[in-house]
C-alpha positions as a Markdown table, in Angstrom:
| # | Residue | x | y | z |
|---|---|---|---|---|
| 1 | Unk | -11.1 | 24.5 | -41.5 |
| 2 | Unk | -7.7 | 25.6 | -39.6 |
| 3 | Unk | -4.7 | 26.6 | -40.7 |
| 4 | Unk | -1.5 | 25.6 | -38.6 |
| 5 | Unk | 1.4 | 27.6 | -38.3 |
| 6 | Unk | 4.3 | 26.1 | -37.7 |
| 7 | Unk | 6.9 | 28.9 | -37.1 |
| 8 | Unk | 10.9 | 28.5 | -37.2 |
| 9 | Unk | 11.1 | 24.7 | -36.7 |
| 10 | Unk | 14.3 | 24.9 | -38.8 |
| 11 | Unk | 18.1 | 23.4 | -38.4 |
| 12 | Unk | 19.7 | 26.2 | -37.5 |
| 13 | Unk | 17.7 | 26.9 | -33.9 |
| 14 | Unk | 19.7 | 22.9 | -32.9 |
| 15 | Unk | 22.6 | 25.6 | -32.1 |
| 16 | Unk | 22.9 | 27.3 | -29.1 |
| 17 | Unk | 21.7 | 26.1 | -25.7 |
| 18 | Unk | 19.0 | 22.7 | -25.9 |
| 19 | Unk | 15.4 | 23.7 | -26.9 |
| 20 | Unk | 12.7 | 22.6 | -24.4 |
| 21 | Unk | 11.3 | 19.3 | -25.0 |
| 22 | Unk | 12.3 | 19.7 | -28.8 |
| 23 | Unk | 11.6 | 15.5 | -29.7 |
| 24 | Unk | 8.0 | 16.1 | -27.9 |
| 25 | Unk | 7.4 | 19.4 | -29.4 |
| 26 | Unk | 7.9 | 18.1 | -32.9 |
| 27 | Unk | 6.3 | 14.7 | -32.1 |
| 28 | Unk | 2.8 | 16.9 | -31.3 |
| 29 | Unk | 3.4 | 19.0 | -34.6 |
| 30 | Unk | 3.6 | 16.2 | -36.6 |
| 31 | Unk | 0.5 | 14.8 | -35.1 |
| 32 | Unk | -1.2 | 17.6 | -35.2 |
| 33 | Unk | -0.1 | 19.1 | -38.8 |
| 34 | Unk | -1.8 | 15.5 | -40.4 |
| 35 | Unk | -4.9 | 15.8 | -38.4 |
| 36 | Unk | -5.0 | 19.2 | -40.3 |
| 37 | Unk | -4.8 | 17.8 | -43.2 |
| 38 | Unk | -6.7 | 15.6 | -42.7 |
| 39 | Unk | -9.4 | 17.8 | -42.1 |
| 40 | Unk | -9.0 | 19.9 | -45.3 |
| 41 | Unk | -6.8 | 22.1 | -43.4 |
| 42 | Unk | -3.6 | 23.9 | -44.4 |
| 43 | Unk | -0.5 | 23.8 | -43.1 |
| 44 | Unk | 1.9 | 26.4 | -43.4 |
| 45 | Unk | 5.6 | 26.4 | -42.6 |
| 46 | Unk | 7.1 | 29.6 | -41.7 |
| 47 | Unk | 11.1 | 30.1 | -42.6 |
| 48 | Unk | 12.7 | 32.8 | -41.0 |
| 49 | Unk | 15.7 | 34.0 | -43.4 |
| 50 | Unk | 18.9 | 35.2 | -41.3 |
| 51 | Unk | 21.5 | 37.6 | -42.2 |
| 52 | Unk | 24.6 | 36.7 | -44.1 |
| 53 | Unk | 26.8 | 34.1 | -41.6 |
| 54 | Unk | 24.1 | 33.5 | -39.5 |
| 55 | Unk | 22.3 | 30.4 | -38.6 |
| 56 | Unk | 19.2 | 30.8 | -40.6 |
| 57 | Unk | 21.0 | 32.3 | -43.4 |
| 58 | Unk | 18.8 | 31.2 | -46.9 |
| 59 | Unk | 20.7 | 28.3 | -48.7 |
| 60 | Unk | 22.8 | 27.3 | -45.5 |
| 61 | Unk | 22.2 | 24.5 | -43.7 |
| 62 | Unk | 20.7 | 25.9 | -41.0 |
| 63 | Unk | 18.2 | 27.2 | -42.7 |
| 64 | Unk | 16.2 | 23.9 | -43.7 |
| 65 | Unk | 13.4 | 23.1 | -42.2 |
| 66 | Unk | 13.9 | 20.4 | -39.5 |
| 67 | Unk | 14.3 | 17.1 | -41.1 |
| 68 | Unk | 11.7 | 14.7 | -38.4 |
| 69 | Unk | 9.1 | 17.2 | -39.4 |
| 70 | Unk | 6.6 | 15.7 | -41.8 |
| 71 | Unk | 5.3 | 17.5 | -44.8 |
| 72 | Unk | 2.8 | 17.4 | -47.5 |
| 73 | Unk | 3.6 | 18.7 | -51.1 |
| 74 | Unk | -0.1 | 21.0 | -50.7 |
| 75 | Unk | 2.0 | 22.4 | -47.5 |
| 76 | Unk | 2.9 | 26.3 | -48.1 |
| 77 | Unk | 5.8 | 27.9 | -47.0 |
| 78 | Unk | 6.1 | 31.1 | -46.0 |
| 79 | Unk | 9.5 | 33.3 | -45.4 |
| 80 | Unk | 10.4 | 36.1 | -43.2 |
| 81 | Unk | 12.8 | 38.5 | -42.1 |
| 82 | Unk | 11.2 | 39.7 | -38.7 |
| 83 | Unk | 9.9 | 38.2 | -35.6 |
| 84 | Unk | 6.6 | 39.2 | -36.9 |
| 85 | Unk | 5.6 | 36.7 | -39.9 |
| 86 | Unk | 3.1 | 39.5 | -40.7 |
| 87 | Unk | 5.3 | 42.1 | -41.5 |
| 88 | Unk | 7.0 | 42.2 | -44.7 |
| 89 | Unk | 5.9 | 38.8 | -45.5 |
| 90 | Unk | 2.6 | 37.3 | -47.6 |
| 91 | Unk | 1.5 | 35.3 | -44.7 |
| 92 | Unk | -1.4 | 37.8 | -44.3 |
| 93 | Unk | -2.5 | 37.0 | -48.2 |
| 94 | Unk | -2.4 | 33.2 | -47.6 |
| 95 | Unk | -4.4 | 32.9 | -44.6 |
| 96 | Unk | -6.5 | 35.4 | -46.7 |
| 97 | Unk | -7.1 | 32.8 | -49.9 |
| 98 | Unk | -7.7 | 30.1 | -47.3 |
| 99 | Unk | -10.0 | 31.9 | -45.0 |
| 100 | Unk | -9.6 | 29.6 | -42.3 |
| 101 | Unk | -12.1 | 29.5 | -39.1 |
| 102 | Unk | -9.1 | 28.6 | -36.9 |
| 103 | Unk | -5.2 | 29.6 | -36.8 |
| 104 | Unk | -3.3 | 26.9 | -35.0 |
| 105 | Unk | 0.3 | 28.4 | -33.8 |
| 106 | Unk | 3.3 | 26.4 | -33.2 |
| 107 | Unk | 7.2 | 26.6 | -33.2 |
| 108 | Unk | 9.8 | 28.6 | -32.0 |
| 109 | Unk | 10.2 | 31.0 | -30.2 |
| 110 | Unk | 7.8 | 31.0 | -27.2 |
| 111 | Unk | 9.1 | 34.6 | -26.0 |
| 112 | Unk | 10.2 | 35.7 | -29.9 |
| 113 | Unk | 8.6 | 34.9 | -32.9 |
| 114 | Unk | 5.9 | 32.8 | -31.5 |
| 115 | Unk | 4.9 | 35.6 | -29.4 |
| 116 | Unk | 5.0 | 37.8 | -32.0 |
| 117 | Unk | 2.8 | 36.1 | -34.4 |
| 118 | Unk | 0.3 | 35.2 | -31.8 |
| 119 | Unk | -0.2 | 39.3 | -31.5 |
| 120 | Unk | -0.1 | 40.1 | -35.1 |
| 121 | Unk | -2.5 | 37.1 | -35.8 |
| 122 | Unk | -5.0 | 38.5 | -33.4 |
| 123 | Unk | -4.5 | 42.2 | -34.2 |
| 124 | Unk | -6.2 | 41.0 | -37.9 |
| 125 | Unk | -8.8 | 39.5 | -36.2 |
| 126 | Unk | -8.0 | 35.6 | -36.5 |
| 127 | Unk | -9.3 | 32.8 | -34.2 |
| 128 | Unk | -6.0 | 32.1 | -32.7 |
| 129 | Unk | -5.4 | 28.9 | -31.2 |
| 130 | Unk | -2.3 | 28.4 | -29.3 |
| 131 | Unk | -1.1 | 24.7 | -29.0 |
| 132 | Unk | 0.2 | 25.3 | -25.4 |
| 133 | Unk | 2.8 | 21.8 | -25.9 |
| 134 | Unk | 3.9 | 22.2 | -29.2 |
| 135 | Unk | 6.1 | 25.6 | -29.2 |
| 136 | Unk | 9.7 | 25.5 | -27.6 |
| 137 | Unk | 12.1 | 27.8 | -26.3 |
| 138 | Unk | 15.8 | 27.5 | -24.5 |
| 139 | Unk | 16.1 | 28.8 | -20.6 |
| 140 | Unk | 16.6 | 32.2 | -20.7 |
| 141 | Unk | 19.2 | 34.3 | -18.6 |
| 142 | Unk | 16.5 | 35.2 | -16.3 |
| 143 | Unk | 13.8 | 32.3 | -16.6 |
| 144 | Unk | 13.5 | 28.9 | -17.5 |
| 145 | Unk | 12.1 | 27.7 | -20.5 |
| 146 | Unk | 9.0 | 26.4 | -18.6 |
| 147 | Unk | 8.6 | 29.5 | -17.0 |
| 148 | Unk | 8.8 | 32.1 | -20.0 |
| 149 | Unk | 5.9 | 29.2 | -21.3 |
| 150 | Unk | 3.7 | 30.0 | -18.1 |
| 151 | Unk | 4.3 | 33.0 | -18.2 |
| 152 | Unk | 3.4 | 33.3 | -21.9 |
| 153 | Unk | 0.4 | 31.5 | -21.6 |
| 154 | Unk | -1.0 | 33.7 | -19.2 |
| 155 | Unk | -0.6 | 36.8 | -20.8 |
| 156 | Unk | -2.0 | 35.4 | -24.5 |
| 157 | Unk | -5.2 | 34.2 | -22.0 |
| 158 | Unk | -5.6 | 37.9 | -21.0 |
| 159 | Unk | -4.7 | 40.1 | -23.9 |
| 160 | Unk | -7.6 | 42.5 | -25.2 |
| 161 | Unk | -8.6 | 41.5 | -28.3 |
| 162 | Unk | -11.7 | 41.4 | -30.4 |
| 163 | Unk | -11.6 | 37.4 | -30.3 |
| 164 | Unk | -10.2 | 35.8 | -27.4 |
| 165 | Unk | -6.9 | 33.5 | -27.9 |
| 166 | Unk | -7.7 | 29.8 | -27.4 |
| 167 | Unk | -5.1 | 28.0 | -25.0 |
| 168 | Unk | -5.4 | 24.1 | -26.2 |
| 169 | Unk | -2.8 | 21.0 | -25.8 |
| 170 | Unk | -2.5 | 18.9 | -28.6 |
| 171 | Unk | -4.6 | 15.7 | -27.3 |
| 172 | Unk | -7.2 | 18.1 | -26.9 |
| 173 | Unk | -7.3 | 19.7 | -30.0 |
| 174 | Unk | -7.2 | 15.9 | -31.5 |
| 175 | Unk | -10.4 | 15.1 | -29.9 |
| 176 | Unk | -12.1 | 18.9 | -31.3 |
């Protein structure tokens, strides 16, 4: 049974500079969440709660979860205050209850919070899978979006870990 993470897909990431493939991206979550379901799986939504007067500030309307995503009312949701959905947060305990074989990660950031959870989730000894076209990501200063991806990818195929991350598309993992 997996459990799919699907970081930081909320309102307030629309502002600032366009998100890499964002329609696609949330097309293959979707997709992918109800196959996971489907399955007995769990899906959990992680919220990332801002500062006062930011865009993810709770109760604002950047905050909300994107609106095209499709949920379940047997989805969780999980907030946070870090990069790290590990730390501070009860992720950790509900991936615990579930005990799932697989962790499925998706969202936003590629080079932030998607990043960060693909290290914590591996430094607790999780099967991570990463869904390699269904996390997003605007150009940075020094890279475009499809490069901090690449570049991304590679590095989560080599870390040193006690189980190695799982690089997957989404059509792939459909046919699993």
């Amino acid at each position: 049974m997996d459990a799919m993470l699907v970081v930081d897909m909320q309102v307030g990431l629309l502002s600032g500079a366009p998100k890499h493939d964002l329609p696609g991206v949330i097309d293959r979550i979707n997709r992918l969440a109800a196959r996971v379901r489907n399955q007995s799986g769990t899906v959990i939504f992680v919220q990332h709660c801002g500062d006062k007067g930011d865009d993810f500030e709770p109760q604002r309307p950047g905050w909300a979860l994107l609106p095209e995503l499709v949920r379940d009312p047997a989805d969780i949701v999980v907030q946070k205050t870090m990069n790290d959905p590990f730390a501070g947060a009860d992720l950790q305990a509900r991936l615990d209850a579930i005990a799932p074989d697989r962790v499925l990660v998706t969202g936003w950031a590629t080079d932030l919070c998607i990043d960060a959870t693909i290290r914590s989730a591996v430094s607790r000894h999780h099967n991570v899978v990463v869904v390699t076209d269904a996390h997003t990501l605007s150009d940075r200063p020094h890279l475009d979006a499809i490069g901090v991806m690449r570049h991304h990818h590679w590095v989560w195929s080599n870390l040193i870990t006690p189980k190695p991350v799982r690089l997957a598309a989404t059509d792939e993992l459909l046919r699993d």
